[in-house]
C-alpha positions as CSV (number, residue, x, y, z in Angstrom):
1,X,137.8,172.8,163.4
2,X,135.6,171.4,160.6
3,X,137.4,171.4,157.2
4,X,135.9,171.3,153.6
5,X,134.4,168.1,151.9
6,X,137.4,166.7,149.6
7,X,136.4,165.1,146.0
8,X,139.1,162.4,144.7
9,X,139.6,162.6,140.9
10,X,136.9,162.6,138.2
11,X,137.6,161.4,135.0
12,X,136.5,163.0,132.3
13,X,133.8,161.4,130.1
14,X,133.1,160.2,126.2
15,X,130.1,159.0,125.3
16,X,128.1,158.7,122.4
17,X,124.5,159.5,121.8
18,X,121.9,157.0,122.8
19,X,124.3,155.2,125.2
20,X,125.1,155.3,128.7
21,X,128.4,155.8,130.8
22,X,129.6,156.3,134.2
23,X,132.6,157.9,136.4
24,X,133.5,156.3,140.0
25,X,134.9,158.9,142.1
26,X,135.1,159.8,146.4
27,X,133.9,162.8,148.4
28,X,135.6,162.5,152.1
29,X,135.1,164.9,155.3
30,X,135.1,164.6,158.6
31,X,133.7,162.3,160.4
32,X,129.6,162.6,161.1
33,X,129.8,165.6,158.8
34,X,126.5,165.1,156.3
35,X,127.4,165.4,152.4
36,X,125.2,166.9,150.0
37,X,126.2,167.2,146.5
38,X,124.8,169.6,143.4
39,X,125.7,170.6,140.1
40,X,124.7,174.3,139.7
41,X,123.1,174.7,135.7
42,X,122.4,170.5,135.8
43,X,122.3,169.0,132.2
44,X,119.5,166.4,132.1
45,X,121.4,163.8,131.1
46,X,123.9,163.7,134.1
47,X,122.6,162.7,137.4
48,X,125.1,162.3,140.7
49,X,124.4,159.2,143.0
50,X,125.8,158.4,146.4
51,X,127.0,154.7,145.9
52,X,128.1,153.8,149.5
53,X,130.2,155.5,152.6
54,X,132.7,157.8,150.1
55,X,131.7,156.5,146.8
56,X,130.0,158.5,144.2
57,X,129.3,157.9,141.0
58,X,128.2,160.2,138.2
59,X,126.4,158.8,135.5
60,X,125.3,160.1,132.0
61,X,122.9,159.1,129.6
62,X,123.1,161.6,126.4
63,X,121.1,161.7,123.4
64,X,122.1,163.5,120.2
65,X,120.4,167.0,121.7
66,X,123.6,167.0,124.0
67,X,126.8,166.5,121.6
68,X,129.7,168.0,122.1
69,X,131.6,169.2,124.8
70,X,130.1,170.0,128.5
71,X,132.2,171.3,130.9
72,X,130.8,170.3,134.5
73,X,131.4,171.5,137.9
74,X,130.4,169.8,140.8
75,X,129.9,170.5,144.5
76,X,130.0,168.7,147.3
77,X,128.9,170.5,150.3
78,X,128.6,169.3,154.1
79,X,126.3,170.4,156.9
80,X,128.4,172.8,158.2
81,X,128.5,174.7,155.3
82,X,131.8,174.4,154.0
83,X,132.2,173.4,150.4
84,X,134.5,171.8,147.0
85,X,134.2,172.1,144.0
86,X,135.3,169.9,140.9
87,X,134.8,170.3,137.5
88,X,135.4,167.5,134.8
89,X,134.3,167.6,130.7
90,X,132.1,165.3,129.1
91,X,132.0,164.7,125.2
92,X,129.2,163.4,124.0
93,X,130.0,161.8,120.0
94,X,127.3,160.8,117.4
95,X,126.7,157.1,117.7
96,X,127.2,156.7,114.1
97,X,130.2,158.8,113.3
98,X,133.6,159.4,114.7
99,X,135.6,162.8,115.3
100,X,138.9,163.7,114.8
101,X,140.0,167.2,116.5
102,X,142.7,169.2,115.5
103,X,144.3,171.9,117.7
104,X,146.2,175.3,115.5
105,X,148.4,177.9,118.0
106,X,150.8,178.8,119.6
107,X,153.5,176.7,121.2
108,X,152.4,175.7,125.2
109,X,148.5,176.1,124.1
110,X,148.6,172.4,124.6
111,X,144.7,171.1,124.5
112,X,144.1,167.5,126.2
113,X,142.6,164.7,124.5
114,X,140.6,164.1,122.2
115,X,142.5,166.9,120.8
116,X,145.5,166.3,118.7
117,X,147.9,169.4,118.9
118,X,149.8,170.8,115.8
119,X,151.6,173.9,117.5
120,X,153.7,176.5,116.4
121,X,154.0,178.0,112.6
122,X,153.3,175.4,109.2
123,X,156.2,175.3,107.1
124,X,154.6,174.2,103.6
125,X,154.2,170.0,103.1
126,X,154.6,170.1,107.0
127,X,151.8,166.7,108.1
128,X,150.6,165.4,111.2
129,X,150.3,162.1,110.6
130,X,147.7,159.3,112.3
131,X,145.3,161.5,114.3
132,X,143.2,160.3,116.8
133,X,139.4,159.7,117.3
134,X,137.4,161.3,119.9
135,X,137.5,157.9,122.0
136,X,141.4,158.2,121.9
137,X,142.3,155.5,118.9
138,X,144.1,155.7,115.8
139,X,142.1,156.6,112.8
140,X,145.0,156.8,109.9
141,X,143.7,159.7,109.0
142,X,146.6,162.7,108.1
143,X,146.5,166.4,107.4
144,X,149.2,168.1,105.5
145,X,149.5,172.0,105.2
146,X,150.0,172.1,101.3
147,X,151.5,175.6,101.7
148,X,153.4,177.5,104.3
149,X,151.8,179.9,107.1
150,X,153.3,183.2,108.4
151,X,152.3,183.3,111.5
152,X,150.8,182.8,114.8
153,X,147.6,184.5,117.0
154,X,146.7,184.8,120.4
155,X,143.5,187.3,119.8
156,X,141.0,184.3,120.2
157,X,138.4,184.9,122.6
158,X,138.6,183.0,126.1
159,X,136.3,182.5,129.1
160,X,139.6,182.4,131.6
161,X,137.7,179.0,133.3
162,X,137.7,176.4,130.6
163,X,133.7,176.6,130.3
164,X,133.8,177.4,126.3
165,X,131.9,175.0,123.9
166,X,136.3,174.1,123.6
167,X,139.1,174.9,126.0
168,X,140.7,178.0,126.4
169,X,144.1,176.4,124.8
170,X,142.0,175.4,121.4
171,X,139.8,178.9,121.5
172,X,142.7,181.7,122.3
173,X,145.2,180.8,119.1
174,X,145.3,179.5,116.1
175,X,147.2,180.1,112.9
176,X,147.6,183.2,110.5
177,X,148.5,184.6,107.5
178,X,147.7,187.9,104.9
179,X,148.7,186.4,101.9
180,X,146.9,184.1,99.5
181,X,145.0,181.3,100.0
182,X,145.8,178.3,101.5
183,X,145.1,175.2,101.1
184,X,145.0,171.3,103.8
185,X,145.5,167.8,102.5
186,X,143.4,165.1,104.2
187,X,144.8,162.0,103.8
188,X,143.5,158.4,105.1
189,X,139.9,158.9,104.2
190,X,137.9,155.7,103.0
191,X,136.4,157.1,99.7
192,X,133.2,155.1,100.1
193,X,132.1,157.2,103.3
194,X,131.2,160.6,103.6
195,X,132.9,163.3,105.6
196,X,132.4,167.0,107.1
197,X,135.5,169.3,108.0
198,X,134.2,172.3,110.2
């Protein structure tokens, strides 16, 4: 009998703002079967094109309207109505900044890059040390939990399918505590630029 379109791995994508970048991926079915694909809720700055035969190819061209994360799902449908689906993040960065993400929780609420995970409790003076940029390189940056924190949460709010403006893993836990304030070190910054922490 007919069987359901299959899409091959799609990468996800970084980009910054005012620049263009594409993803090379496959849809196979069977053969003579007709392949349309859609994204339901389209972003206008991602289009889908049919390369050749299998290949696909999905191409983004942000501007700064669209930074941040976009979680996309895709669907590949053939004409006898069987269906995929596949979905894939983009992250669109500011062309003239860089990011460095920081993930707080609970042990096994592991985020994938661009996040850099620091899991589990902060004992005081406890540093993760060279965090990476949104485009996955070393920015010598540091952060240092001056004092020590109590504990951990899990009340963060999650959509159960990864379609947040972050992941479930980075939006479910984080780190608490009831007693006084506390304070981060940042260390690695270039004191003649300017820099926001949000």
């Amino acid at each position: 009998g007919n069987t359901a379109p299959v899409i091959g791995t799609i990468n996800d994508i970084y980009v910054k703002s005012n620049a263009t970048a594409s993803v090379n991926f496959t849809i196979t079915d069977n053969p003579g079967d007709v392949i349309t694909t859609s994204i339901p809720a389209k972003p206008a700055f991602v289009n889908v094109l049919k390369v050749s035969g299998s290949n696909y190819r999905i191409e983004v061209n942000p501007t700064k309207d669209d930074i941040g994360f976009t979680t996309i799902e895709l669907v590949a449908s053939d004409n006898f109505g069987k269906s995929a689906r596949k979905k894939f993040t983009i992250l669109v960065g500011h062309k003239d900044t860089r990011s460095a993400f920081v993930n707080f929780g609970t042990a096994g609420k592991v985020a994938s890059a661009p996040w850099n995970n620091w899991l589990g409790t902060r004992t005081a003076n406890s540093t993760l040390s060279n965090l990476k940029d949104e485009a996955e390189l070393s920015t010598g940056f540091s952060i240092t939990a001056v004092n020590a924190w109590s504990s951990l949460t899990d009340l963060g709010h999650i959509t159960g399918n990864d379609n947040g403006v972050f992941p479930d893993a980075v939006l479910q836990s984080g780190i608490a505590d009831n007693g006084a304030a506390k304070q981060f070190r940042i260390s690695g910054l270039n004191t003649s630029k300017r820099y926001n922490l949000a």
